[in-house]
KEBA-805030 format. One record per residue (C-alpha): residue number from 1; x, y, z. Coordinates in Angstrom, 1 decimal, decimal comma. Layout:
<minus>
+-----+--------+--------+--------+
!   n !   east !  north !     up !
+-----+--------+--------+--------+
! NUM !      X !      Y !      Z !
...
+-----+--------+--------+--------+
</minus>
This chain:
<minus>
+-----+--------+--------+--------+
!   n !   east !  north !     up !
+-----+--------+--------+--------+
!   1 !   -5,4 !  -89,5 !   98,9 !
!   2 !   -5,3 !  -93,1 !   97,4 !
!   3 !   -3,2 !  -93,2 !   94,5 !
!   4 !   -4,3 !  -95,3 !   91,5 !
!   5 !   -2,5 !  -97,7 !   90,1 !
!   6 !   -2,1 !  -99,6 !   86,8 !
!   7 !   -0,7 ! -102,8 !   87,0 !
!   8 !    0,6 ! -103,8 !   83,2 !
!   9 !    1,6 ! -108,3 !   83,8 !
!  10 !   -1,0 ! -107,8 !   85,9 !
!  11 !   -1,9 ! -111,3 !   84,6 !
!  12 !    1,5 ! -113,0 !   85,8 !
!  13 !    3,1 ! -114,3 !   89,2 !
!  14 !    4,4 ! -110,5 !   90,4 !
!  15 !    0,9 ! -109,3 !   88,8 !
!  16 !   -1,1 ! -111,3 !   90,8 !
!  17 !    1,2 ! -110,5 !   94,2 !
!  18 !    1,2 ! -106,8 !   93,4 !
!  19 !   -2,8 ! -106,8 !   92,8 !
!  20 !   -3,2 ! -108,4 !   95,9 !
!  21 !   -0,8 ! -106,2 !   97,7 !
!  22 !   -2,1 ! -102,6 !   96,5 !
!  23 !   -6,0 ! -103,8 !   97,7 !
!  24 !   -4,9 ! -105,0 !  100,7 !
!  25 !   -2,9 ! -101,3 !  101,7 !
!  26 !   -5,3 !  -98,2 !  102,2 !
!  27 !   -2,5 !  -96,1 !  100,2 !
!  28 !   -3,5 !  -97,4 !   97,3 !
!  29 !   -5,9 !  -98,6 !   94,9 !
!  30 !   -6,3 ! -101,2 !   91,9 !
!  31 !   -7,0 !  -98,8 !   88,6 !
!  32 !   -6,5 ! -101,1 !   85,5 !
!  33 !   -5,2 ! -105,1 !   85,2 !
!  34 !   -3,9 ! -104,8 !   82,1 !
!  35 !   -2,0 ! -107,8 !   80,2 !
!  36 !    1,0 ! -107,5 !   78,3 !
!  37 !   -0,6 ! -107,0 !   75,0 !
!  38 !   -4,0 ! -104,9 !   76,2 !
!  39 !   -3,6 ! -101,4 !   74,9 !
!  40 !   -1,6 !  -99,0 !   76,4 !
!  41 !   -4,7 !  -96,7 !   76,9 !
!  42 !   -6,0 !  -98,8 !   80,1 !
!  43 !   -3,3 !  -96,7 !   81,9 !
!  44 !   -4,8 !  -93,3 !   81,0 !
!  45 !   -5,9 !  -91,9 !   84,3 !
!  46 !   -3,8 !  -93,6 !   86,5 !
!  47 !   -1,8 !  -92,0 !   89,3 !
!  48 !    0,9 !  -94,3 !   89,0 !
!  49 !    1,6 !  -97,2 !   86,4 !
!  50 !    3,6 ! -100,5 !   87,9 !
!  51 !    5,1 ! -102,5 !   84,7 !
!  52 !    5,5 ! -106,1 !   86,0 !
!  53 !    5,8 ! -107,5 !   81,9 !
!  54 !    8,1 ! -108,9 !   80,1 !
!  55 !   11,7 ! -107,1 !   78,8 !
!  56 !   10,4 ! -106,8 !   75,2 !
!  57 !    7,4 ! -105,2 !   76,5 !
!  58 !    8,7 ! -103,4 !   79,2 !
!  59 !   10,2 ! -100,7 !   77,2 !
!  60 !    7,0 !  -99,6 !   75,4 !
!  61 !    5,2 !  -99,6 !   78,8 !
!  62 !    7,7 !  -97,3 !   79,9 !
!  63 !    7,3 !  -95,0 !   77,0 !
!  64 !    3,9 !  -94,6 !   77,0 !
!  65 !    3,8 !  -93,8 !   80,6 !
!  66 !    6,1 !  -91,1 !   80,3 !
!  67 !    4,8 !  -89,4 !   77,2 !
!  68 !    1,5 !  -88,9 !   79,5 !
!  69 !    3,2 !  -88,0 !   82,2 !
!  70 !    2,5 !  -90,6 !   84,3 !
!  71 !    5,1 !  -92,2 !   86,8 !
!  72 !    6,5 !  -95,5 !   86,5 !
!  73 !    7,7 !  -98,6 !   89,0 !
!  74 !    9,5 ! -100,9 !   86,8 !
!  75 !    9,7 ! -104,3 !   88,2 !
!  76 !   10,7 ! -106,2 !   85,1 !
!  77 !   14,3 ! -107,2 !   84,7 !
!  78 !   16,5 ! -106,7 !   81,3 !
!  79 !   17,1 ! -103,0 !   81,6 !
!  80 !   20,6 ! -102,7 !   80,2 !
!  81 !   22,7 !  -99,4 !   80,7 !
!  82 !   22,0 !  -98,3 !   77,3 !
!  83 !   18,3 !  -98,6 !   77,7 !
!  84 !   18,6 !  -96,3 !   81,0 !
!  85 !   20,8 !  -93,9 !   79,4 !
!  86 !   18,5 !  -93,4 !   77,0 !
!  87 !   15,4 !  -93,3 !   79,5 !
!  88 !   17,4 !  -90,8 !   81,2 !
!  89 !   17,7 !  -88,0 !   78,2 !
!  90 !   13,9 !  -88,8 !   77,6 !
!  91 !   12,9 !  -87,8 !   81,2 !
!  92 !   14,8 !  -84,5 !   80,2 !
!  93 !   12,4 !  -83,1 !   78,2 !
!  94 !    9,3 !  -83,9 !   81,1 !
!  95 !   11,6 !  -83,5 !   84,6 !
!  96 !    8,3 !  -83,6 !   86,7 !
!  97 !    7,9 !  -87,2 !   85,9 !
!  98 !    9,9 !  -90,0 !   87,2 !
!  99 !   10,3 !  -93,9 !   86,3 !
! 100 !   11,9 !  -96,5 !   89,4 !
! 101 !   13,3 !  -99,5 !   88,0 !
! 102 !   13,6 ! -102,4 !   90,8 !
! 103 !   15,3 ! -105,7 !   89,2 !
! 104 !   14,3 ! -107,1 !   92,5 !
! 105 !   12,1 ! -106,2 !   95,0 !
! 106 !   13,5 ! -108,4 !   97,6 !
! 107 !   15,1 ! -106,8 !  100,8 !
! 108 !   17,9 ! -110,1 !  101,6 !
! 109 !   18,9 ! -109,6 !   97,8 !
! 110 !   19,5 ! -105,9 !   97,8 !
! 111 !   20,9 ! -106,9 !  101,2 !
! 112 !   23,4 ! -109,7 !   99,8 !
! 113 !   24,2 ! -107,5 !   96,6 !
! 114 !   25,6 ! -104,6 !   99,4 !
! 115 !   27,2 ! -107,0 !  101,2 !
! 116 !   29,4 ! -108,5 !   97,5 !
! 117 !   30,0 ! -104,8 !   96,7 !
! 118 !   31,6 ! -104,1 !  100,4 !
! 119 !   33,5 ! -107,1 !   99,9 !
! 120 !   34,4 ! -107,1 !   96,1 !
! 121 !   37,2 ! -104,5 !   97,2 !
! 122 !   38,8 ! -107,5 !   99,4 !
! 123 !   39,1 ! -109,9 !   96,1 !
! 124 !   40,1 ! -109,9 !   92,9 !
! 125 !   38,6 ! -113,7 !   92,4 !
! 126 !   35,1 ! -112,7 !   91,7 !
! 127 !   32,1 ! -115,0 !   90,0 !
! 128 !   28,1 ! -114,9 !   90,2 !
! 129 !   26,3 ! -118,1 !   90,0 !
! 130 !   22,5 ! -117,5 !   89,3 !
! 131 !   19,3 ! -119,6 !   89,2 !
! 132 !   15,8 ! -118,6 !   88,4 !
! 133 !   13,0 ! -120,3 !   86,9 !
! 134 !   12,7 ! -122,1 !   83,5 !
! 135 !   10,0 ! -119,5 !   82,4 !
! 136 !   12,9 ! -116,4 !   82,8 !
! 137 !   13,4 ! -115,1 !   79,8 !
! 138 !   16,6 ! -112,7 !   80,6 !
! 139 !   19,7 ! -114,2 !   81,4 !
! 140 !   22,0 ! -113,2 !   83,0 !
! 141 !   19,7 ! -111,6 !   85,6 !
! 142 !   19,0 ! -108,1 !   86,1 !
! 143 !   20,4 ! -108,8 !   90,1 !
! 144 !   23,1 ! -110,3 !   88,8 !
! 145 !   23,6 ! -107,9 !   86,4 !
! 146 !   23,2 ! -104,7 !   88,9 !
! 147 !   25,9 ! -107,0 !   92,0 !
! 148 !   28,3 ! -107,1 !   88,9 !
! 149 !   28,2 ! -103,0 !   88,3 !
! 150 !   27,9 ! -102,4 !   92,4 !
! 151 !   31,1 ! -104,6 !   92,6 !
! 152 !   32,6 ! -102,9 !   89,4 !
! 153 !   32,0 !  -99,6 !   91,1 !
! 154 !   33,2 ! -101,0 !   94,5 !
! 155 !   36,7 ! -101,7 !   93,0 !
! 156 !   37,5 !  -98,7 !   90,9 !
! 157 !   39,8 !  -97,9 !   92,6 !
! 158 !   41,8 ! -101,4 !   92,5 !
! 159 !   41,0 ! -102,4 !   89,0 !
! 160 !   39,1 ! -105,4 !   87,3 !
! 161 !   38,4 ! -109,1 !   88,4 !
! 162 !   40,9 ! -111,4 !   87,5 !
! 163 !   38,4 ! -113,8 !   85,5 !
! 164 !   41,1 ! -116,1 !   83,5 !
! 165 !   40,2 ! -118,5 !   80,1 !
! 166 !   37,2 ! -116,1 !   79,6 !
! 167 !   37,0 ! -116,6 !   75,8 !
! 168 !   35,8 ! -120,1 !   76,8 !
! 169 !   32,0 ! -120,4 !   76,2 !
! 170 !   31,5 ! -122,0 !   79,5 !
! 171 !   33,1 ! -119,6 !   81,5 !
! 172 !   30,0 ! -117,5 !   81,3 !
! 173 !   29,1 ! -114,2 !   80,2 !
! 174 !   31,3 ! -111,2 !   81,5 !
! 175 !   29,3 ! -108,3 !   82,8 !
! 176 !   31,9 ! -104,8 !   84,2 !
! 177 !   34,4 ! -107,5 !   84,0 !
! 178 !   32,5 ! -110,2 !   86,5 !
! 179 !   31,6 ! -113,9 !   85,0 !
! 180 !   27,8 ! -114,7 !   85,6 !
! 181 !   26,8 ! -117,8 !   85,1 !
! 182 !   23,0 ! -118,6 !   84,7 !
! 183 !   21,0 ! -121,4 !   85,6 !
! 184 !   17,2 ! -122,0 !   84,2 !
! 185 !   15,4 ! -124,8 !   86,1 !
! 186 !   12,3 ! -125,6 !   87,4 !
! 187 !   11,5 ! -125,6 !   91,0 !
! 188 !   13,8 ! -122,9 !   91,5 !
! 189 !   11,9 ! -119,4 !   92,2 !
! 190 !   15,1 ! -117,3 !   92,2 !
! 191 !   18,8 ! -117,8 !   93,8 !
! 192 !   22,2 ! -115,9 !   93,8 !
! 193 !   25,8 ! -116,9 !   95,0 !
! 194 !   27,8 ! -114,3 !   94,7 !
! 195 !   31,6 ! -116,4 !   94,9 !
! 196 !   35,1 ! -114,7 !   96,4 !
! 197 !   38,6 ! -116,3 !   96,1 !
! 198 !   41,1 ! -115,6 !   98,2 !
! 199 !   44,4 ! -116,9 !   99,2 !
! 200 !   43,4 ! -120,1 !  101,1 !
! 201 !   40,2 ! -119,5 !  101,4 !
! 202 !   36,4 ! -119,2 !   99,1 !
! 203 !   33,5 ! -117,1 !  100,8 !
! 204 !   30,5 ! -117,3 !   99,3 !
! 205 !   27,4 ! -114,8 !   99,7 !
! 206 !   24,0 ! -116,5 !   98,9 !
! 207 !   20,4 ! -115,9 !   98,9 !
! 208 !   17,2 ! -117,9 !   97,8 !
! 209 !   14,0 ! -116,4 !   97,6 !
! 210 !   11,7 ! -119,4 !   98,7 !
! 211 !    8,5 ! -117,9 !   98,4 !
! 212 !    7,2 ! -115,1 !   96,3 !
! 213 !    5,9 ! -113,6 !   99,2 !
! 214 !    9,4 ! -112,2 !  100,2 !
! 215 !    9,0 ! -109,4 !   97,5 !
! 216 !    6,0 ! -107,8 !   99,3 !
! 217 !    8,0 ! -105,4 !  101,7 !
! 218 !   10,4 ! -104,1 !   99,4 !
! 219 !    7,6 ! -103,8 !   96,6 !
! 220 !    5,2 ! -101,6 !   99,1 !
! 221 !    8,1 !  -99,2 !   99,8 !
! 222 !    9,1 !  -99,1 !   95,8 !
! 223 !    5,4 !  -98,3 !   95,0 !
! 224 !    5,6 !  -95,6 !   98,1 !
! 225 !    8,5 !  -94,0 !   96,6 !
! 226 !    7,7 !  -94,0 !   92,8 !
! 227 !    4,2 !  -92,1 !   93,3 !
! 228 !    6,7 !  -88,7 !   94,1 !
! 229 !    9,6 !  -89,5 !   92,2 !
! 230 !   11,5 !  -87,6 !   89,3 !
! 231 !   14,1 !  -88,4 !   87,1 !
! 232 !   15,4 !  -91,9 !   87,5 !
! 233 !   15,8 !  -94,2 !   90,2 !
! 234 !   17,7 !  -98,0 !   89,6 !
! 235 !   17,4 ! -100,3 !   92,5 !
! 236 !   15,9 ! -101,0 !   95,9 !
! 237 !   19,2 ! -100,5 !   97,2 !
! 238 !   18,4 !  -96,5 !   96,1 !
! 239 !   14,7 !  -96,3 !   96,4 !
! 240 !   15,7 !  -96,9 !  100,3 !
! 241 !   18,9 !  -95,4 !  100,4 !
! 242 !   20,7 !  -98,3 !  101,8 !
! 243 !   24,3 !  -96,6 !  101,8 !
! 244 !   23,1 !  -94,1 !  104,2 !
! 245 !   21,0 !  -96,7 !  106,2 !
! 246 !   24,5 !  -99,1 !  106,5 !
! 247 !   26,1 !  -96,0 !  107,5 !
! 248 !   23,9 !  -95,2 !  110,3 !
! 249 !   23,8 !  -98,8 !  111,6 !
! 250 !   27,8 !  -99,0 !  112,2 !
! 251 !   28,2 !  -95,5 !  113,0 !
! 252 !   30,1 !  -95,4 !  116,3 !
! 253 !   27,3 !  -94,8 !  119,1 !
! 254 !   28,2 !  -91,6 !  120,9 !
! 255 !   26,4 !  -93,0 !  124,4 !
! 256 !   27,8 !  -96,0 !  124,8 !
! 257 !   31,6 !  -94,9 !  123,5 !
! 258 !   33,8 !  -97,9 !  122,9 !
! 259 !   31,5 ! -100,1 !  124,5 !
! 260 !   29,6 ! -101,4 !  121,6 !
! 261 !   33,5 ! -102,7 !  121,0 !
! 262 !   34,1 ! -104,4 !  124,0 !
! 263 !   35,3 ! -108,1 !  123,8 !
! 264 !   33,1 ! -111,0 !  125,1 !
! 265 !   32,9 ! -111,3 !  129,0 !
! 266 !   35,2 ! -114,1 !  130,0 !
! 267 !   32,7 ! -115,5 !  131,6 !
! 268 !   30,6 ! -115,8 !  128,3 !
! 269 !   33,5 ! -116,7 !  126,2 !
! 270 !   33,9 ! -119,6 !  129,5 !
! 271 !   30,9 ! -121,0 !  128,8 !
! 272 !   31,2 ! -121,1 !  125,1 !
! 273 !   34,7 ! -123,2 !  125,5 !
! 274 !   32,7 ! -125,5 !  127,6 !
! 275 !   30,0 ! -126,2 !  125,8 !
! 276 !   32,0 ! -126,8 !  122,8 !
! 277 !   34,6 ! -129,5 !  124,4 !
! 278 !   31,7 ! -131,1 !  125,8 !
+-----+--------+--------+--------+
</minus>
């Protein structure tokens, strides 16, 4: 059965991608292209209602949706913890219905921001440098935002980043104790570096979305899970259950023993040494 879907932005950059996307997939179907200040009622008789607006909108989107029992993919950034919280005690009242909220739907940022929290425990030098487009409204961004809680939550066990002279303006904007600092500029479509310090050394995780088409994959499977969920979901990272998935992938593989641990054959690491004295 196709489910129906409202697209609210549908007029804007992720509009337009997610329009295209839902005709082109047999799984789904274009119900209503609403804008962000159509009325609500558009989205009466959808199966599904994808909110792609703006965060002062956003909210009411949400709301409406619910109150008519309609699921929701959120894929507009500014959510803040209080907002969810508060989402959360609504859906308690109508616990067949369920809202996703995806800050980003790109699979090398949920990626990166999995790989910062695995690290954060490492480091106690911690800051998030972040660049989107001139036209963002939100800063800092709901990615950066989410790596700054998934790092929080990483390290509770060791404490808070050490983020010294914080009461300085330019020292950015704190977030579970993390300093993001956000850049607005054109020709950038979206970027993250995610920056560790260390005794004697800096490692940096980045990633740059290039092209908007980059958001496709992890949009499809976000719009896959929303039609059947309940309650609330925050993050690709959870809509594909990436802890489990990560898990799996360096679980020890019981065929091949220590194998999968052996060290390079000599002859390989041979011809490595070679090629680089050459």
């Amino acid at each position: 059965m196709t489910t129906k879907v409202a697209i609210v932005g549908a007029t804007g950059t992720m509009g337009t991608l997610a329009a295209g996307l839902i005709e082109a997939n047999p799984e789904f179907s274009v119900f209503a292209s609403l804008g962000s200040k159509d009325s609500f009622d558009g989205m009466l008789g959808a199966d599904l209602v994808l909110d792609v607006t703006v965060p002062g909108v956003s909210q009411s989107v949400v709301d409406f949706a619910v109150s008519h029992g309609i699921n929701v993919l959120v894929g507009t950034s500014g959510w803040s913890g209080d907002r969810i919280l508060a989402l959360e005690h609504l859906l308690r009242a109508t616990p067949d219905v369920g809202v996703v909220i995806v800050p980003n739907f790109s699979m090398g940022s949920v990626l990166a921001t999995a790989f910062a929290a695995m690290a954060a425990q490492f480091y106690d030098s911690i800051e998030i440098i972040e660049a989107h487009s001139a036209s963002k409204l939100d800063s800092p961004s709901g990615t950066a935002v989410r790596t700054a809680e998934l790092m929080a939550a990483a390290r509770s066990g060791v404490g808070p980043v050490s983020a010294p002279h914080t009461d300085q303006r330019a020292r950015g904007q704190q977030v579970a104790s993390v300093p993001i600092h956000s850049l607005r500029l054109q020709g950038v479509i979206a970027k993250q570096d995610v920056v560790f310090g260390g005794t004697g050394e800096v490692l940096t995780l980045s990633h740059e979305t290039i092209s908007s088409s980059a958001y496709e994959a992890g949009m499809l499977l976000a719009l896959q899970a929303a039609r059947t969920a309940t309650g609330v979901t925050v993050g690709l990272d959870r809509v594909i259950d990436l802890p489990k998935l990560l898990a799996a992938r360096t679980a020890a593989d019981p065929q091949r023993g220590d194998e999968k641990w052996a060290p390079v054959p000599e002859q390989v690491s041979g011809q490595a040494a070679r090629v680089t004295s050459a």
